[in-house]
Structures are given as C-alpha cells and as structure tokens.
C-alpha positions as CSV (number, residue, x, y, z in Angstrom):
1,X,25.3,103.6,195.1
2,X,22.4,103.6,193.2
3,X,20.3,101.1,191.6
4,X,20.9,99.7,188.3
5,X,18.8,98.5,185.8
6,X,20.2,95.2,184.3
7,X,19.3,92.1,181.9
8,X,20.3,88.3,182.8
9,X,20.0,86.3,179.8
10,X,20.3,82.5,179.6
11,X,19.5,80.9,176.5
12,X,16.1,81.8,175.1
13,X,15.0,83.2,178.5
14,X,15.7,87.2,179.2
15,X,14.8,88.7,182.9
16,X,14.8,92.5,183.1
17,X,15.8,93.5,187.2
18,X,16.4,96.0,189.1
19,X,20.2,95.8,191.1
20,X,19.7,97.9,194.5
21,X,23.0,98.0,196.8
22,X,23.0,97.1,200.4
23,X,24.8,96.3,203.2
24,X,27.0,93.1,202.8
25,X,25.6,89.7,204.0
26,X,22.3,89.3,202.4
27,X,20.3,88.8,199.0
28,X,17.1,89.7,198.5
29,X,14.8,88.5,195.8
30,X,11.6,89.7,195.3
31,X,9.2,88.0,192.4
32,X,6.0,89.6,191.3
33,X,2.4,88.3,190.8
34,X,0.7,87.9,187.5
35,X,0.0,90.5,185.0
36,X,2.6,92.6,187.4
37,X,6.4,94.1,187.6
38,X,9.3,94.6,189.5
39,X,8.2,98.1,189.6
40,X,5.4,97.3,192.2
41,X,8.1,96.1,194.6
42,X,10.1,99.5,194.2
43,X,9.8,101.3,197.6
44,X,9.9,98.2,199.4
45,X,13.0,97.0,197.3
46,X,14.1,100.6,198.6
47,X,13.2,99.8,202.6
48,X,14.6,95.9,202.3
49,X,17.9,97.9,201.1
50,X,18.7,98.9,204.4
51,X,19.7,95.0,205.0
52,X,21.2,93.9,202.0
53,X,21.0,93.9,198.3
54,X,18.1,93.5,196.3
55,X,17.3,91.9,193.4
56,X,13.3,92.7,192.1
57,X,13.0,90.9,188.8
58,X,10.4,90.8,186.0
59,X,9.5,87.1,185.4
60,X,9.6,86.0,181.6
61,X,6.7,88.1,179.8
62,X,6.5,90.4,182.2
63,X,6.9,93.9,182.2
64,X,10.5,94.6,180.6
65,X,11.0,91.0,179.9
66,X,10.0,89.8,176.6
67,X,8.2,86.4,175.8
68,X,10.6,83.3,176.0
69,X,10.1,81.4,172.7
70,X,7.5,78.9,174.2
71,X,5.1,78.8,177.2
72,X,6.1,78.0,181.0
73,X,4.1,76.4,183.7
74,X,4.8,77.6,187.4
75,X,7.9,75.3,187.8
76,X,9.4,76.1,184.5
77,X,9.5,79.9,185.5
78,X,10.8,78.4,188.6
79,X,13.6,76.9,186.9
80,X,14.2,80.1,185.2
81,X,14.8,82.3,188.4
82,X,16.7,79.8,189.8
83,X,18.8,79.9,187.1
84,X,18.9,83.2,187.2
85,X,19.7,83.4,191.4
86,X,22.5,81.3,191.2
87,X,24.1,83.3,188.3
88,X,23.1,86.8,190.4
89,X,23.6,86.1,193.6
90,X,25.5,83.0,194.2
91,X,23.4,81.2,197.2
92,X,21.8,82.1,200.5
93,X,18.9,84.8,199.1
94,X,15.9,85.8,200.6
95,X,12.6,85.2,198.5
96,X,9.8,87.3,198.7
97,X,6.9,86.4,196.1
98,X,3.8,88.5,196.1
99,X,-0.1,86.6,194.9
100,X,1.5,84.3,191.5
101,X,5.1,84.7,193.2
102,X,4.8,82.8,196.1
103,X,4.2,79.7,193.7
104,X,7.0,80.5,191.7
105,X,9.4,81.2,194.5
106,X,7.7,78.0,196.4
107,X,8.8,75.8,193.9
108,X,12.7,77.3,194.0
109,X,13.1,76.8,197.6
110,X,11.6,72.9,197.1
111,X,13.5,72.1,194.2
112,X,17.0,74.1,195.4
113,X,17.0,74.3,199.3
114,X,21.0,75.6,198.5
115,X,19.7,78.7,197.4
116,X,17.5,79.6,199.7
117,X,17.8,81.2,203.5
118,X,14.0,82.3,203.8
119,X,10.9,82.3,202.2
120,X,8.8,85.5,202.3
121,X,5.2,84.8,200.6
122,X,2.8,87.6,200.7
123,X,-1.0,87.1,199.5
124,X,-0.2,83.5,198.6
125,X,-2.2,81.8,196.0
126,X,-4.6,80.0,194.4
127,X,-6.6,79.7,197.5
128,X,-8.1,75.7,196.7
129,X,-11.7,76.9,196.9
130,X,-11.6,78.7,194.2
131,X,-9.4,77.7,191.5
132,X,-11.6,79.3,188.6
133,X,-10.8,82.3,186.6
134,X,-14.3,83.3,187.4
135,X,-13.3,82.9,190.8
136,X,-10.7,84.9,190.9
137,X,-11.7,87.6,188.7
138,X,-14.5,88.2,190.9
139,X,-12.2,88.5,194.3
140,X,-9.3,90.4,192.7
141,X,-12.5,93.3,191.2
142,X,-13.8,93.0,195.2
143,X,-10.0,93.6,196.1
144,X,-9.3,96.5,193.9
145,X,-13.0,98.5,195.0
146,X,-11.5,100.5,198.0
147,X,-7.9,100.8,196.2
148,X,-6.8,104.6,195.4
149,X,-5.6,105.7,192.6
150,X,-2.1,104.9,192.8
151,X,-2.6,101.1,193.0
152,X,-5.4,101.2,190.5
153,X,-3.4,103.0,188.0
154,X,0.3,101.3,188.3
155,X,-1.6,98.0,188.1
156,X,-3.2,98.9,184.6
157,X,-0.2,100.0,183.7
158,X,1.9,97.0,184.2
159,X,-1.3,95.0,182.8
160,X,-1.0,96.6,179.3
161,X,2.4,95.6,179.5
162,X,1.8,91.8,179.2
163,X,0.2,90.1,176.1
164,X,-3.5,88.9,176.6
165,X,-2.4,85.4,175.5
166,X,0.6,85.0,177.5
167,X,-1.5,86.3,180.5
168,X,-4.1,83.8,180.1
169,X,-1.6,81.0,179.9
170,X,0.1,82.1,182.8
171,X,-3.5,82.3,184.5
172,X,-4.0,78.2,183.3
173,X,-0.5,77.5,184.9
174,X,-1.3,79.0,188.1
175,X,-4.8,77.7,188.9
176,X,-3.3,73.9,188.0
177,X,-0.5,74.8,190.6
178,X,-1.0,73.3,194.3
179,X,0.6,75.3,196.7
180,X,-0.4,73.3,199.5
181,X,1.0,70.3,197.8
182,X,4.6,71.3,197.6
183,X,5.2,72.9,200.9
184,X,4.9,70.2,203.3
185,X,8.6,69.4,201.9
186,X,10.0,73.0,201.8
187,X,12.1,72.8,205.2
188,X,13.5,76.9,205.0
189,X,12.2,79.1,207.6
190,X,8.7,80.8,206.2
191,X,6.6,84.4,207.0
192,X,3.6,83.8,205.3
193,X,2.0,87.3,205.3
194,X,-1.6,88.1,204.5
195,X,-3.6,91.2,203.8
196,X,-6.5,92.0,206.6
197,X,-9.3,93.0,203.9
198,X,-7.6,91.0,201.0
199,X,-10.5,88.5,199.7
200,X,-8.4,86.7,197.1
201,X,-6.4,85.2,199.9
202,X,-8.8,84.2,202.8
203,X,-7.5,83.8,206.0
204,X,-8.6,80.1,206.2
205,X,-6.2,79.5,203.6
206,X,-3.2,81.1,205.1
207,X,-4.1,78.9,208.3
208,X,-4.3,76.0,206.5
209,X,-0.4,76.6,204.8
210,X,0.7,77.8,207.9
211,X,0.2,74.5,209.3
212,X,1.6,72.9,206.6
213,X,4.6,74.1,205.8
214,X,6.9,72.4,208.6
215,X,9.3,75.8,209.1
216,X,6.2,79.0,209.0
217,X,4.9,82.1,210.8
218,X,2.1,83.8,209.7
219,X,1.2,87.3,210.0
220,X,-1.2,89.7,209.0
221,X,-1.2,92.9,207.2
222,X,-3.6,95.4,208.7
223,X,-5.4,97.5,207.0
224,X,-4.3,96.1,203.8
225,X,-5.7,94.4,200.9
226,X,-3.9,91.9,198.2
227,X,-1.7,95.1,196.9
228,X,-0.3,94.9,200.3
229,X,2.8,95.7,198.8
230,X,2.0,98.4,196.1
231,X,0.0,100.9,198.3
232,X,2.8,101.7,200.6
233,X,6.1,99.5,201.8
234,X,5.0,99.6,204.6
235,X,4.2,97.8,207.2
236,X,5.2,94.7,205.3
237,X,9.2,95.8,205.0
238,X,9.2,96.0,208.6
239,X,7.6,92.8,208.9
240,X,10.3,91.0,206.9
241,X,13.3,92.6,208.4
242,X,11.4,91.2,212.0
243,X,11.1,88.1,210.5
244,X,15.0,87.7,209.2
245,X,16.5,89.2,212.2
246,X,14.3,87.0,214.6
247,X,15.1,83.7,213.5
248,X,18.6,82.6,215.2
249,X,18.4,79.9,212.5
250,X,18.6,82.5,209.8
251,X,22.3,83.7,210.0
252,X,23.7,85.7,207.3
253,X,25.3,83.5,204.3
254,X,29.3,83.7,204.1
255,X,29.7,82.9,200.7
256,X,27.6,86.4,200.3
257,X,29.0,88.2,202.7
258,X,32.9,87.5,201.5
C-alpha cells in the first residue's frame, strides 16, 4: 500500500500527515523542527516503514496545517499531538522529533507515558547556552554553509510555507522551553542522536541530557550536520531501527499489533 495523505482535525486544531503502511506491531511518529514539514522526514518515513507504520505530521502552522485560532507554547502543541496520537494510533508509538520536535515530543512522553514506547530525539534543542534568537540564527547560518543544494532549497521552501509571525512566536516558545528540565522525569527508553558537524547542538549538550534523562543512549551522526535527517535517511534510519530492536525492554505493543 501506499501512503496516504490525510487531515486529523480536533476542534480548532487541524494536522496535515502523511499515513505510510508497515508491518504490524509498531507506530512511528515523527515531528518536525521549526519553520519545517513532514516532508523533510519523507525518505526516512520511507526506511522506518520497513518496521511499522508511520505517521510524519505537520505541527499546527506548519507546512499543510493551517494556523490554530490562537498561539501555542511547546506544551500546548504537545497536547495537540497527543491528542492527535491517541486518535491515530491508539498507544505504544515511537517518537522521533528532529531540532524544535524533540521539545514537543519530550513533553508527550512526560505528560502521557501510555502513549509512548520510545523516544527518538535528533539535534535536540535549545542548547542552554545560547537561548537567544541571535544565538541561534548565527549557528543554524554556520549549519547550513557546507549544505548542498537539496537541503538548502527544501528548507526555503517549507520556510515560505509558515507565516513570519507565527514563526517568531513559535521561536519565543521554544527558547523559554527547558529541555533539560523535563526529562529527568521522562522514564521511556531514549536515543538521543546528534549531528558530528552540527553547531546548533553542541556535543556538551547532548552529554549533559544524556546523563539526565534516567532511560538514554546517545549516538552520533557522522558526517552530518543539524539536517541530519534531510540530506539523506541515512545513517540515522538505521540508527533507530538498532535502537528499537536492541532494547529487550522495548517489545512491540499488542493493542497495535491486534
């Protein structure tokens, strides 16, 4: 089968995703950074395939999905993909957040452990020395310098997708979010995966949350910057599939597989 491009609605709040078969057994969810798409997760939604259904979503003001009706911090987006996992894809998922996603999909698995079998964050953020839009600006420009043209050009793409206002909301939300505050009570098994040349996500930083969160591995990505994920699915589909098949505490979930 193929994939299917679908709409959840709930209330005010609309999610445009992408519905890619698989084998029975397992969920994945994969949650995009800001300014981004589902559509940057679209051959590794392909490769994560091969081990059960995926589910790549546009948050809320995001590529196909249009502005709620007011503004949402980290948590409230949260809220909204939960909402929208347990409606989907019953319990038991998989998420895989990329840069802004990891805080979204950090705050799922804190706030509903049910849904959650593992926690996949790649190029986690806001690294807590620089929580500045200056800051950031500066490392994401240093990030994109050695990108080709495929990264550079899909990214302005999805970026003239998203309304300037809404983005720098988004952008307040996320610097105010502390990562490193919230995971010390996530207890799901965590990869915590990190680009080798990505400067928006130092390696200090993924140290420091890898030995925070009580359940983590971390890993890194070689050769790879912050668009880990958009320049080529792999390695980091391989990496995941490791990770989920590894764990003999991460056993498919019935209520998915039946």
């Amino acid at each position: 089968m193929e994939s299917r491009h679908r709409t959840h609605r709930n209330g005010e709040v609309e999610i445009a995703f992408t519905d890619t078969p698989g084998p029975p057994g397992r969920t994945f969810v994969l949650v995009h950074g800001i300014g981004m798409g589902r559509v940057v997760f679209a051959e590794l939604g392909e490769a994560l395939s091969r081990s059960g259904r995926v589910l790549a979503i546009d948050m809320p003001g995001f590529g196909d999905s249009p502005e709620p009706g007011s503004l949402t911090s980290i948590a409230d987006t949260a809220e909204n993909v939960a909402r929208f996992v347990r409606q989907e894809a019953a319990s038991g998922v998989i998420l895989v957040g990329h840069s802004m996603g990891t805080q979204v999909v950090s705050e799922i698995a804190l706030h509903h452990p049910d849904l959650v079998e593992a926690l996949v964050l790649i190029a986690p953020t806001v690294n807590r020395w620089e929580r500045t839009a200056l800051r950031q600006g500066l490392r994401m420009a240093q990030d994109l310098v050695d990108e080709g043209p495929r990264v550079l050009l899909l990214g302005l793409w999805q970026y003239a997708k998203t309304n300037p206002m809404w983005f720098v909301n988004k952008l307040k939300f996320m610097l105010n979010h502390r990562l490193e505050g919230i995971c010390t009570d996530i207890t799901a098994p965590t990869l915590l995966l990190r680009g080798e040349t990505d400067p928006v996500c130092p390696p200090e930083w993924v140290a420091e949350l890898a030995d925070t969160f009580p359940n983590a591995t971390a890993q890194q990505i070689d050769d790879r910057g912050h668009e880990a994920i958009i320049k080529s699915p792999e390695p980091v589909a391989s990496m995941i599939l490791e990770f989920i098949g590894a764990g003999s505490e991460i056993e498919p979930n019935a209520e998915n597989a039946a």
